[in-house]
C-alpha positions in Angstrom: 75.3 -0.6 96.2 71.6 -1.4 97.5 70.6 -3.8 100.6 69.4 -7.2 99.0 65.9 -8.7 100.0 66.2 -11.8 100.8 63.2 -14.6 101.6 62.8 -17.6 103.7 62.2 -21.0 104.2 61.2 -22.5 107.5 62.7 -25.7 107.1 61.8 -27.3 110.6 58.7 -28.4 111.2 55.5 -26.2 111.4 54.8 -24.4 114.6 54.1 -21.0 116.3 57.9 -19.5 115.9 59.4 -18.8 119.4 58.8 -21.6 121.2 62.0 -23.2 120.3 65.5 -21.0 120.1 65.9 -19.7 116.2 68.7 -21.0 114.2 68.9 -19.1 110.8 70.8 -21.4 108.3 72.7 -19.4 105.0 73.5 -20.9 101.5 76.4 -21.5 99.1 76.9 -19.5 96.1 74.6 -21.4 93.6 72.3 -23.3 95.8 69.1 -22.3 97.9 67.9 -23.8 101.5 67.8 -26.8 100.4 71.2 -27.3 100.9 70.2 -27.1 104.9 67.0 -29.6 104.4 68.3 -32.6 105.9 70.7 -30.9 108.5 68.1 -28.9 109.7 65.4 -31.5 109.5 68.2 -33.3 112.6 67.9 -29.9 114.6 64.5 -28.8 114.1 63.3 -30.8 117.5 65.5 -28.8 119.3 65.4 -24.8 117.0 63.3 -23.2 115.1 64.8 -23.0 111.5 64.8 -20.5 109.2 66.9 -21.0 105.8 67.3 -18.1 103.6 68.2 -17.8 99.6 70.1 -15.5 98.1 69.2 -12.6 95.5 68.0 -14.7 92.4 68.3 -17.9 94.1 65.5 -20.1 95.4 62.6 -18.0 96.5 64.7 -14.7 96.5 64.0 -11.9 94.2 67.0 -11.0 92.1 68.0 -7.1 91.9 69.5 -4.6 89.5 71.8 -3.6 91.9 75.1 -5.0 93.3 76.0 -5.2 97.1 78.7 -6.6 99.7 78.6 -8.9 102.0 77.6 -6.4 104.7 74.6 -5.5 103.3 73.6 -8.9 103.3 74.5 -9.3 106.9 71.9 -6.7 107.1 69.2 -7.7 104.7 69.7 -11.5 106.8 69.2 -9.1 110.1 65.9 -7.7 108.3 64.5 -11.0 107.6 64.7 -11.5 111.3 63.1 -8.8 112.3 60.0 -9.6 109.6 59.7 -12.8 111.6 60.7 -12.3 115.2 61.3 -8.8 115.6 64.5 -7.7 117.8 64.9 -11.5 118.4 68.4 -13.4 119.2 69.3 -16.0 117.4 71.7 -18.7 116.3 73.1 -18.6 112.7 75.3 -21.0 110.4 75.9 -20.2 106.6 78.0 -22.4 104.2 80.7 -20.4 101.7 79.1 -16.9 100.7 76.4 -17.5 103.5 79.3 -18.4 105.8 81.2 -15.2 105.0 77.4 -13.6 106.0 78.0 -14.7 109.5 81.0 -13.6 109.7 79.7 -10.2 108.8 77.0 -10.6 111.3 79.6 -11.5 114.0 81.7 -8.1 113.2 78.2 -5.7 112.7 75.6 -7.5 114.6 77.5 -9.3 116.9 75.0 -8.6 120.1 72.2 -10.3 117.7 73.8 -13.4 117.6 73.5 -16.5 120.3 76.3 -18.1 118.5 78.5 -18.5 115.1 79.3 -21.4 113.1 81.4 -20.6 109.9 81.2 -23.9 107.5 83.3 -24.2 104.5 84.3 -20.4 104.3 86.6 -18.1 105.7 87.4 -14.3 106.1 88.6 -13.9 102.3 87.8 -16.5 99.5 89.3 -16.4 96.1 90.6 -13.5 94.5 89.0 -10.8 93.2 90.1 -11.7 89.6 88.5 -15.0 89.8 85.7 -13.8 91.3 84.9 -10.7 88.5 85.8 -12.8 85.6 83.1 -15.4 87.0 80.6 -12.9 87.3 81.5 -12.0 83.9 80.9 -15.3 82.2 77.9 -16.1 84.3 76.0 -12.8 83.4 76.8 -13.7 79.4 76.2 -17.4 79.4 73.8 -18.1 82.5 74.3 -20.3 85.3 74.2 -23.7 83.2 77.8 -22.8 82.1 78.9 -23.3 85.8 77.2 -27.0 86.7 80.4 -29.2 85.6 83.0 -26.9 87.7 80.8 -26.6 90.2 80.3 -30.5 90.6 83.7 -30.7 91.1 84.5 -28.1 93.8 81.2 -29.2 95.6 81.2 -32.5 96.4 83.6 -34.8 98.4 85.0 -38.1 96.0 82.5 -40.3 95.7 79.1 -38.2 96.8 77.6 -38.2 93.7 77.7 -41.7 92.9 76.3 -42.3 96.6 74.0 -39.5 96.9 72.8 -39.0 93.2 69.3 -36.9 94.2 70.8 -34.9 96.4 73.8 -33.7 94.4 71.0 -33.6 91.5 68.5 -31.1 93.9 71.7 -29.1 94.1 72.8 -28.9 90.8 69.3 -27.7 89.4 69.5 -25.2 92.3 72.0 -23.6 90.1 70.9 -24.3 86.8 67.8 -22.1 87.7 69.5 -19.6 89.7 69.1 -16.1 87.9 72.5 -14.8 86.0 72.6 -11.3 87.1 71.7 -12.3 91.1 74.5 -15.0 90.9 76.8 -12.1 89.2 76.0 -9.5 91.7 77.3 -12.6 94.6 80.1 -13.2 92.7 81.1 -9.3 92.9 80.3 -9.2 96.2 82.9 -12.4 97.1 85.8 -10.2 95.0 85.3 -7.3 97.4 85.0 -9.2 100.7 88.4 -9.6 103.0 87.8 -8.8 106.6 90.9 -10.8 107.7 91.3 -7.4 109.5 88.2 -7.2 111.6 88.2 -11.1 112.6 89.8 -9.6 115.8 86.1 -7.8 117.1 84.0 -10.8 116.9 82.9 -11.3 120.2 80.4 -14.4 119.9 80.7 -18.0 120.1 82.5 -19.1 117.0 82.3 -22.7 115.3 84.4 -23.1 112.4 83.7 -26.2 109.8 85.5 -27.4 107.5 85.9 -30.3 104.7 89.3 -32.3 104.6 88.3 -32.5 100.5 87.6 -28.8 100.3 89.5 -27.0 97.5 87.6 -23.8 98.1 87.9 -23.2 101.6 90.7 -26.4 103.7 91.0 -26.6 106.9 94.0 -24.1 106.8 91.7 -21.6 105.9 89.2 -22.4 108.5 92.4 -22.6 111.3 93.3 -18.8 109.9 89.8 -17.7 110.2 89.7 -19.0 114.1 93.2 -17.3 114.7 91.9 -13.9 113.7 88.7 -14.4 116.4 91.2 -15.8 118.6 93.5 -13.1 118.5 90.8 -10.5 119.5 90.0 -12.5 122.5 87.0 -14.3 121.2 86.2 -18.0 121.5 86.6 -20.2 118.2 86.4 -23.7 117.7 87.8 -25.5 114.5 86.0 -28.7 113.4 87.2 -31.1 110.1 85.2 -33.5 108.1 87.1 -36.4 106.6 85.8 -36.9 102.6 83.9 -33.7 102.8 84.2 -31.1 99.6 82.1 -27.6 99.9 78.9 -28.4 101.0 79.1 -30.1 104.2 75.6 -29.2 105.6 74.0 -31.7 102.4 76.9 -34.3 102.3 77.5 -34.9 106.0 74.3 -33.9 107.8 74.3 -36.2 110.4 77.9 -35.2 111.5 77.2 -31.2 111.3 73.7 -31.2 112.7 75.7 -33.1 115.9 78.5 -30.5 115.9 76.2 -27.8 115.6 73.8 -29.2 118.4 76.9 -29.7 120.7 78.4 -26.4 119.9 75.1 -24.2 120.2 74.1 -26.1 123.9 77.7 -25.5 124.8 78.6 -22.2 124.1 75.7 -20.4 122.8 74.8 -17.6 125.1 
């Protein structure tokens, strides 16, 4: 196991970092930062954001080496530090991204303003899934994944309404690098901190889609009981006819929850 490197994006509009409050925005399994670009482009009067991409996604360099989810937490931590070093900041992540934060919340919990968890939870999948996808990915390349993965992505209906965007994402995939998107995969079949939920001590927004086969609502209400029973603060929102990607189908309605949420509660 190796730290990743990870790379950014600033995906609100150009200016001298710090005058705003940073939000740092995390991606789904397959996609890059533009999965963020509209929400963020919503928030960016208000944050500074900063999107990152996965190993072998988007911008980031792939590696020869596996990891967990912690070190990702970590190498997310780093990519802080290269910007605004030792600063505070908000962060939201999507699925794998999502399970980031939650990492961040249990390791780095006094670097974060506040949480929000979207479309993910504490343990997604299982393992077996998990391995034999990495499996088939590092054979047959990410192609091989675009038809399941427009399914579990997208509410009914999105594609036909949104065809660009559900196209951006899709091609996000096709050119994500095999062995980066098999080291994730890996990474997913290891992580369960259902058990640790308990020390997470910051804010805590948890998102979910009502058409989300990946991560429902009921696994978005377990996540929350698990802050909750620690004594942290977690709130659980739902989006009606949203699938797995609710930053890129509903941006409107998460940039507003996030915005209330992070005024609210951040600290």
């Amino acid at each position: 196991m190796a730290k990743p490197t990870v790379k950014a994006v600033l995906l609100s509009p150009q200016c001298e970092l710090g005058a705003k409050p940073l939000l740092v925005v995390g991606p789904s399994l397959g996609t890059s930062t533009i999965l963020w670009t509209e929400t963020a482009a919503l928030l960016g009067d208000d944050y500074d954001v900063i999107g990152w991409d996965l190993p072998g996604h988007g911008i980031s360099p792939t590696t020869t080496e596996g990891f967990d989810v912690a070190e990702l937490a970590d190498a997310v931590v780093d990519l802080v530090d290269s910007v605004s070093p030792g600063a505070n900041f908000h962060y939201a992540g999507v699925s794998l991204g999502g399970a980031t934060g939650l990492q961040l919340g249990i390791k780095h919990g006094d670097r974060l303003r506040s949480l929000s968890v979207q479309c993910s939870g504490a343990k997604l999948g299982t393992p077996e899934g998990w391995l034999e996808r990495a499996e088939t990915v590092r054979k047959l390349g990410t192609p091989v994944m675009i038809q399941g993965s427009a399914e579990r992505w997208f509410g009914p209906g999105f594609m036909d309404r949104q065809p660009e965007s559900s196209s951006r994402l899709l091609h996000a995939l096709r050119d994500a690098d095999r062995f980066g998107y098999s080291f994730c995969c890996e990474a997913l079949a290891a992580f369960d901190v259902r058990e640790q939920l308990g020390s997470i001590t910051v804010p805590t927004q948890v998102i979910a889609g009502v058409e989300d086969s990946v991560a429902p609502p009921s696994v978005a209400e377990e996540t929350a009981a698990g802050i909750r029973a620690g004594g942290g603060f977690a709130a659980v929102e739902t989006l009606d006819g949203v699938g797995h990607l609710a930053p890129a189908e509903a941006p409107a309605a998460v940039a507003g929850l996030m915005r209330t949420f992070m005024k609210e509660n951040g600290r």
